[in-house]
N, C-alpha and C positions, 0 to 999 in steps of 0.2 A: 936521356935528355928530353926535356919536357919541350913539345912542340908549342910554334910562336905563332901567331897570326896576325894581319893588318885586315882592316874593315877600308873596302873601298865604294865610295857615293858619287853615282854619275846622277845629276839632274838634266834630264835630255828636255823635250819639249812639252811632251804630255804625261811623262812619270819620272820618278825617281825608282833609280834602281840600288839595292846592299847586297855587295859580294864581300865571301869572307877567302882571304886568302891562305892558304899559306908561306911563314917567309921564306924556309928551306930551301923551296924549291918549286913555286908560284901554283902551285895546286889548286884550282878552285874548292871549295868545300861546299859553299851552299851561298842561295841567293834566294832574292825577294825583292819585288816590283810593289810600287805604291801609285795609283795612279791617280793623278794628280783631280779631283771633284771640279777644277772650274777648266780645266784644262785650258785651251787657247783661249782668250777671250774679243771678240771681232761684232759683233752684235749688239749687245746691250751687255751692260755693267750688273751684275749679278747682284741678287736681294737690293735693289734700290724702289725705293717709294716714291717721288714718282720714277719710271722706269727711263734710263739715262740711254741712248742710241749714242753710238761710238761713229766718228767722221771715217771716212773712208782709210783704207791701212791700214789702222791702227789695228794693234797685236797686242794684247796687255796679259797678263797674268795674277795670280792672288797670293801671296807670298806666304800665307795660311797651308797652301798647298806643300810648301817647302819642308816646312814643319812637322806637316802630318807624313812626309817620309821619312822622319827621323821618329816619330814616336810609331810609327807602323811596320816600316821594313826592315828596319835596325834589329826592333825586338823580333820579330819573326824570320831575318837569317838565323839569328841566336840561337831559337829556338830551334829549327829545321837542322842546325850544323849539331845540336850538343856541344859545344865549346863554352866553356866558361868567361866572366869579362875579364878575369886575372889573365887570361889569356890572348887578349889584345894587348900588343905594344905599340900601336899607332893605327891613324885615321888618316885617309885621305881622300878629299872630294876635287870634283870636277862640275861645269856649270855652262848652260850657254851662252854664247857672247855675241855681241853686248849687250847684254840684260842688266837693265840700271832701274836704280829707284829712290824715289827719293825718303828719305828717313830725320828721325829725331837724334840727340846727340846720344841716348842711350840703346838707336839701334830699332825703334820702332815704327814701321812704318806707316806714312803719312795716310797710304788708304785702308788700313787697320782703325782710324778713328773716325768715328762719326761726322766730324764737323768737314772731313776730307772724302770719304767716301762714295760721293755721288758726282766726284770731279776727276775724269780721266785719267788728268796730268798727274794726280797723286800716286796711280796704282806703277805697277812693273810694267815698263816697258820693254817685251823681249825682243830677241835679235829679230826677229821676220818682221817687226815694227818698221815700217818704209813711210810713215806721214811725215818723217821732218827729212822729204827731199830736199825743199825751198832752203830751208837752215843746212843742210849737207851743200849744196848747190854754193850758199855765201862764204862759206867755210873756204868751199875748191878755189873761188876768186881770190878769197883776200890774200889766201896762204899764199896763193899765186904770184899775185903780185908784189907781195913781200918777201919773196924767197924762200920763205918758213921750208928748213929743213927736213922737219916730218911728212912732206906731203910727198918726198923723192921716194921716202921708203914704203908708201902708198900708192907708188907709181903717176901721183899727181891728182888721185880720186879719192876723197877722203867719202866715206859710206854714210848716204842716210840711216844704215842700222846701227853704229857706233855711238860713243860715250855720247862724245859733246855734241853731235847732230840733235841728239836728243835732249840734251839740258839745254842746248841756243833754241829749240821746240818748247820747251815749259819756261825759258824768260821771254818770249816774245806770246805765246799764246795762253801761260798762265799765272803772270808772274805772283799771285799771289800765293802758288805751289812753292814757285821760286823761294819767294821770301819765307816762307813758314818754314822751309828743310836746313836741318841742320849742316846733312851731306846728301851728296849722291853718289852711291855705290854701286859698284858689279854684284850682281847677285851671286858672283864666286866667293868674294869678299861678307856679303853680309851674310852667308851662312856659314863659315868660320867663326864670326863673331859671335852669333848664336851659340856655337858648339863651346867659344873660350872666354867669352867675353869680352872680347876688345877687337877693333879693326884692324886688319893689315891687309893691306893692298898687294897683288902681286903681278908680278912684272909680264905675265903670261897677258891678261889683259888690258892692263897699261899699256903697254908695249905693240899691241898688235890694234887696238883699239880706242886707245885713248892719248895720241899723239907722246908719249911717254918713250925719250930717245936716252938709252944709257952711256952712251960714248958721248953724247951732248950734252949730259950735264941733266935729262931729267924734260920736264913739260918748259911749250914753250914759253916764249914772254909774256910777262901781264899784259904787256902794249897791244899783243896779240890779240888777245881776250877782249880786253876794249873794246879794239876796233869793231870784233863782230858784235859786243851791245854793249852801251854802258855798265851795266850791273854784272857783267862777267871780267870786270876788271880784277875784281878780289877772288873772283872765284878761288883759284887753287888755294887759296889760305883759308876763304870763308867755308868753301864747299864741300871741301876733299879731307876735312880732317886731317891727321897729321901726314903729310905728304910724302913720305917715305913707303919706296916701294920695297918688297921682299924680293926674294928671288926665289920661285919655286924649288922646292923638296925641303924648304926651313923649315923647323920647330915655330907654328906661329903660337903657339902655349897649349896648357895641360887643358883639357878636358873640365870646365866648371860644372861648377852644383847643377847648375838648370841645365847646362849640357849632358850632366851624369843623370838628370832624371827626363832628359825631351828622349834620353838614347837607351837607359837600362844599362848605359855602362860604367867603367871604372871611372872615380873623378880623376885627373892629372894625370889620363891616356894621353901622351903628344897627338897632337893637330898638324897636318902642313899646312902651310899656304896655300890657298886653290888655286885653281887654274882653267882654262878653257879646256870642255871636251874633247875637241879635236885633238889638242896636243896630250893630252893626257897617254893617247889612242900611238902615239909613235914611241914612245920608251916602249908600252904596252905591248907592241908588236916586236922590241926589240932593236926598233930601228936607234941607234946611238952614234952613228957615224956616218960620214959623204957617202956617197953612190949608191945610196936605195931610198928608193923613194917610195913613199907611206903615202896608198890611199883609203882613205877614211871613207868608205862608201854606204852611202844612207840613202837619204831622200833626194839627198845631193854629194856632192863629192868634194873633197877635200885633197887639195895635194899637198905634203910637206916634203921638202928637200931642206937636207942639214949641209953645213959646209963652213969652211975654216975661218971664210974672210965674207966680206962683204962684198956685193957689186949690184947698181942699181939696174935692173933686170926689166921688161917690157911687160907689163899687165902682171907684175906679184902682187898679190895686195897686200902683203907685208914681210918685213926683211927685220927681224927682230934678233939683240946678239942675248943668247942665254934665254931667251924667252920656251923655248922647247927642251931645250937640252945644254944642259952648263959646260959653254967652254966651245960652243958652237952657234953659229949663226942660223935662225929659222926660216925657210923660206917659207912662205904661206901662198897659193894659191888655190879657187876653186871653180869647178863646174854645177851652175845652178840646177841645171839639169844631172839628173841621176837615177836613183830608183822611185821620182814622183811622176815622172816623163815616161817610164814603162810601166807604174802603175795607173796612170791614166788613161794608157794604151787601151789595158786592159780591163777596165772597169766599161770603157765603150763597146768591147764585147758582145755581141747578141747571145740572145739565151741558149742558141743551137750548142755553142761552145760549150759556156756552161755545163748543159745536158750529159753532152760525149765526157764531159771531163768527169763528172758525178757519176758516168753508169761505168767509167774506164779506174774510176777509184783512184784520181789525179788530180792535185790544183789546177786551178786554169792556170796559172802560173807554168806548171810544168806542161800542161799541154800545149800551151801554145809555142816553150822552149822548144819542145819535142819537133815542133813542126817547122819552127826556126830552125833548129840544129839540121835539119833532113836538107837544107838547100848549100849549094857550095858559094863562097865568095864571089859575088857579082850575079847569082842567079836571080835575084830579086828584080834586078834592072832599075833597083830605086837608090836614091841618094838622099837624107837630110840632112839639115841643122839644127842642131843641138841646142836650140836657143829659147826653149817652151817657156821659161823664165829668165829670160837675157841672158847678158855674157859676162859672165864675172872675169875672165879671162879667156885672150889676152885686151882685149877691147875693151873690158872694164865698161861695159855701157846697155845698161838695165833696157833701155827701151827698145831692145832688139828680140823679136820673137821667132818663132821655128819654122821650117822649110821642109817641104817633102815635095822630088824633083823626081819626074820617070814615072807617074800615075800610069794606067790605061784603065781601058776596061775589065781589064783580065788579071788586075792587080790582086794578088789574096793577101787574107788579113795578116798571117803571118810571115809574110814578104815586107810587110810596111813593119814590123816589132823587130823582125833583122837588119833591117834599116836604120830605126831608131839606136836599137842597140850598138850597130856599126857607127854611128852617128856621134855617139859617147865618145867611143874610141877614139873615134877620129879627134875628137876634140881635147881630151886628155893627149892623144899623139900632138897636138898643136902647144898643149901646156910643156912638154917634156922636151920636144923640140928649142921653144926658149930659154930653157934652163939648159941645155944642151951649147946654146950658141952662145950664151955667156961665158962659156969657159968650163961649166961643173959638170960632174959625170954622173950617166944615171943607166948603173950595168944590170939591175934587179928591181923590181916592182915589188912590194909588199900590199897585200889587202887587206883589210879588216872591214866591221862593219856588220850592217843586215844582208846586202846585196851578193858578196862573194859566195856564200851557203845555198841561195836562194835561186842563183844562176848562173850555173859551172858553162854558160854557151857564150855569157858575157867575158867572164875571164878567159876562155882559151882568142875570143876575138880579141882582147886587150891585149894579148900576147903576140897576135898575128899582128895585130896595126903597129906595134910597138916596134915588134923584133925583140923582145925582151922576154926573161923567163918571169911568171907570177906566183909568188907562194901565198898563201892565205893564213894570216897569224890563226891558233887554235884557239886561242879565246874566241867563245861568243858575246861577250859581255867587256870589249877591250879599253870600252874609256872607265870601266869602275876599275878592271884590271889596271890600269893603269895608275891609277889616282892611288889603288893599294900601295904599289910599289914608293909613292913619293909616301903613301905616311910609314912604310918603312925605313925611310930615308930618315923622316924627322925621328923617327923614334932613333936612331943612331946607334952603332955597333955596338955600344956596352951594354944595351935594351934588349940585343939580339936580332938588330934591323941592318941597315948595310949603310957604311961614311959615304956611298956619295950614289948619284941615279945608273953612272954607267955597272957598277957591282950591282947594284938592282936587277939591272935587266939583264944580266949575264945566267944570275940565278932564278929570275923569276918568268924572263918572257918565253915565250916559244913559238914556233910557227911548223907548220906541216913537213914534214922532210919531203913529201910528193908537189912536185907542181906544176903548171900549164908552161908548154914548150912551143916557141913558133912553129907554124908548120911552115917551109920554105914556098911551098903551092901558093897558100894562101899569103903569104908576102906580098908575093909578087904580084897579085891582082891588089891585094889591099893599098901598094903602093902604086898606084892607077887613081885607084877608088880616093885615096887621099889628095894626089895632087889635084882632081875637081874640088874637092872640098874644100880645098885650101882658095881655088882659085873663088868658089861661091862666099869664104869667109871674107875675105880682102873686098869682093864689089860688092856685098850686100852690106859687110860688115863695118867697112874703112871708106863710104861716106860714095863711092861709085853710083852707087842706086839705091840712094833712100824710101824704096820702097815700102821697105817694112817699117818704119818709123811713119809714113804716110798713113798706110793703113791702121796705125794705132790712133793718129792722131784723129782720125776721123771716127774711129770707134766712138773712141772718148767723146768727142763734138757730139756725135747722134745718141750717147747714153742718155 
């Protein structure tokens, strides 16, 4: 029997990655990294005559970049795997969200053309784009006061990084981006349409990101739109193209001419529907049912919990039914801090470190775990907060920054990185706790990610703060793994793919049969070490001692 394969496309931040799977029995075969030539863009607007300086926040990207992952890493898994394209029966991608742009009606983007090019508003604005707080901000009132549904399943905060923060940002600051775009799309969505020719939306990012309720019937009122500006009254009919949303692992169509020539593959390969990275990352891991909870661990951390029913829940920032996994409800919550909060630990490192680590033939990375791992629970004498980039959860509230409590003079550096580290923990235990006290159960931790590989001293402390066992899915590559599995889906079982995601993941996911065990010692100090923590989250965090909100503010004053 001639083996099958799915092509999976994770577009992360700074590249696109092509994993070739297989469907059998989720085997990686080969992969290829395309790194994106404008990569973030925060500075000045690339090739502009005169040269264009970006307002503070902004986060943009080139959509060019998108493209050139599909004509570079596509053909070069191909080539590295020896699999032929008769050998693909489906595609599936993944994308960061919300990453919106604004486009022409046949899909071209506004800052692709010269007359648009040298005006910010036109280009990609990716997720870490935080300029349309003021529009995020008007959004949280009006919902507010109008009851608007979708803001309950946002826990009340709807995100300056999201859809329409960023479209109420280009009709108030540029409306004449406004007027020229035919739509504005997720860039999960316009790279589908790239690969098939035509848009479809899917409910991964509607749904989490762009107020898009499917038990409601769908986006809310035009009256809504109104309110927050005139010219956002028509939006969803003017804006949004045809407004039907998919539901991820669908056949979004075959594979077109310019698709079959941007990729070197078969025309009228099935497509799915995209979807967010993150979630791609929890089938991936196998997680398909309640009680394990999938963390997504990068530069930040992602927590998703699945579950039957719905319950609106304290700091999720989204509660999405089918958006993850069909037939289930998605919790979404995250920690801003993650693996960018221990890599800037260590980047502040003096060269001594460095040195010992280069002549011991070790990452500073590992050395300084090394010297972490050597101390027991509580030896450090230190405690922080996890808030180096605010608190996405459960406080939901950006202009909170980090804490480190118990200095001396005698403090060593890797007493403060066990700290930090501990610190995480604690704050992921604060997320799991919530989910906990609504009612859902959460008996196993799953990891995936850069971070689980990279620091086996973070996961077994995840497992002590928790009380919880941790497995670490085997994919290294889990949000392309992941996205494979859905264009298995679309490709459909007479293709040789599978009818639906939970056979997917039966067959394709995997995770380590070895994993981190609480250690009962360490409990029992960690549950000490948390309930300060808890007590430092509630006064600094719930409005007691605005301290750290003060000291921002005054930052900002003296910049």
């Amino acid at each position: 029997m001639m083996n099958k394969y799915v092509l999976g496309l994770d577009f992360s931040t700074l590249s696109g990655r092509a994993l070739l799977v297989r469907v059998s029995d989720g085997k990686e075969v080969a992969s290829a990294v395309h790194h994106y030539a404008s990569g973030v863009i925060t500075g000045h607007l690339p090739n502009c005559t005169p040269p264009v300086k970006l307002p503070a926040n902004f986060a943009l990207q080139d959509p060019k970049d998108y493209l050139d992952v599909l004509k570079n890493a596509v053909p070069a898994v191909m080539h590295r795997s020896g699999v032929s394209a008769e050998k693909i029966i489906g595609i599936g991608t993944c994308f960061t969200a919300s990453t919106v742009l604004p486009v022409e009606s046949d899909g071209t983007p506004l800052c692709s053309m010269p007359k648009w090019r040298s005006n910010p508003h036109a280009w990609v604005k990716l997720w870490s784009h935080r300029a349309a707080q003021p529009q995020a901000d008007l959004i949280n009132d009006i919902a507010f006061k109008r009851g608007e549904e979708f803001l309950k399943r946002y826990n009340g905060r709807y995100s300056a990084g999201w859809f329409f923060s960023k479209v109420l940002e280009i009709v108030e600051k540029a409306p004449e981006v406004y007027d020229a775009a035919d739509e504005f799309i997720e860039a999960s969505d316009w790279i589908v349409w790239q690969l098939v020719g035509h848009s479809r939306r899917n409910n991964s990012a509607a749904g989490y990101k762009a107020m898009w309720l499917k038990d409601k019937g769908g986006y809310p009122r035009f009256d809504f739109f109104k309110a927050l500006h005139p010219k956002l009254e028509h939006v969803l009919d003017e804006k949004l193209g045809k407004l039907e949303v998919y539901e991820i692992g669908a056949n979004a169509g075959g594979l077109s001419r310019k698709g079959a020539a941007l990729t070197g593959l078969k025309e009228g390969t099935p497509v799915a529907v995209g979807l967010v990275d993150a979630h791609a990352a929890v089938p991936g891991c196998g997680v398909i049912e309640p009680g394990r909870l999938c963390m997504v661990m990068g530069p930040r951390i992602c927590h998703v919990l699945l579950a039957k029913e719905r319950r609106d829940i304290e700091g999720v920032g989204g509660c999405v039914e089918d958006g993850i996994v069909p037939g289930m409800w998605g919790y979404e919550a995250g920690q801003t801090s993650g693996g960018d909060l221990l890599a800037w630990f260590r980047e502040a490192l003096p060269a001594e470190i460095r040195l010992e680590a280069e002549r011991r033939r070790l990452t500073v990375s590992r050395l300084i775990e090394e010297r972490a791992a050597a101390l027991k629970p509580g030896q450090s004498g230190v405690l922080a907060l996890d808030w180096w980039s605010g608190n996405h959860c459960v406080l939901m509230d950006p202009s909170l920054s980090g804490m480190l409590l118990g200095l001396t003079a005698k403090t060593q550096r890797h007493e403060i990185y066990r700290a930090l580290i501990e610190a995480t923990a604690f704050g992921a235990r604060k997320i799991m706790e919530t989910f906990t006290k609504a009612g859902l159960e959460i008996h196993e931790l799953i990891a995936c990610g850069g971070l689980p590989d990279e620091n086996k001293l973070l996961m077994q402390i995840f497992s002590d703060v928790s009380g919880r066992p941790v497995r670490v899915a085997e994919s290294a590559y889990i949000a392309a793994h992941g996205a494979a599995m859905h264009g298995a889906v679309a490709a459909g079982k007479t293709a040789g793919g599978y009818p639906t995601l939970h056979e997917a993941a039966r067959h394709m996911a995997h995770v380590r049969a070895e994993s981190y065990r609480p250690h009962k010692a360490s409990q029992e100090v960690y549950n000490q070490l948390y309930a300060e923590y808890e007590k430092l989250h509630d006064y600094f965090g719930r409005g007691t001692n605005p301290v750290l909100k003060t000291l921002k503010r005054l930052k900002n004053g003296a910049a």
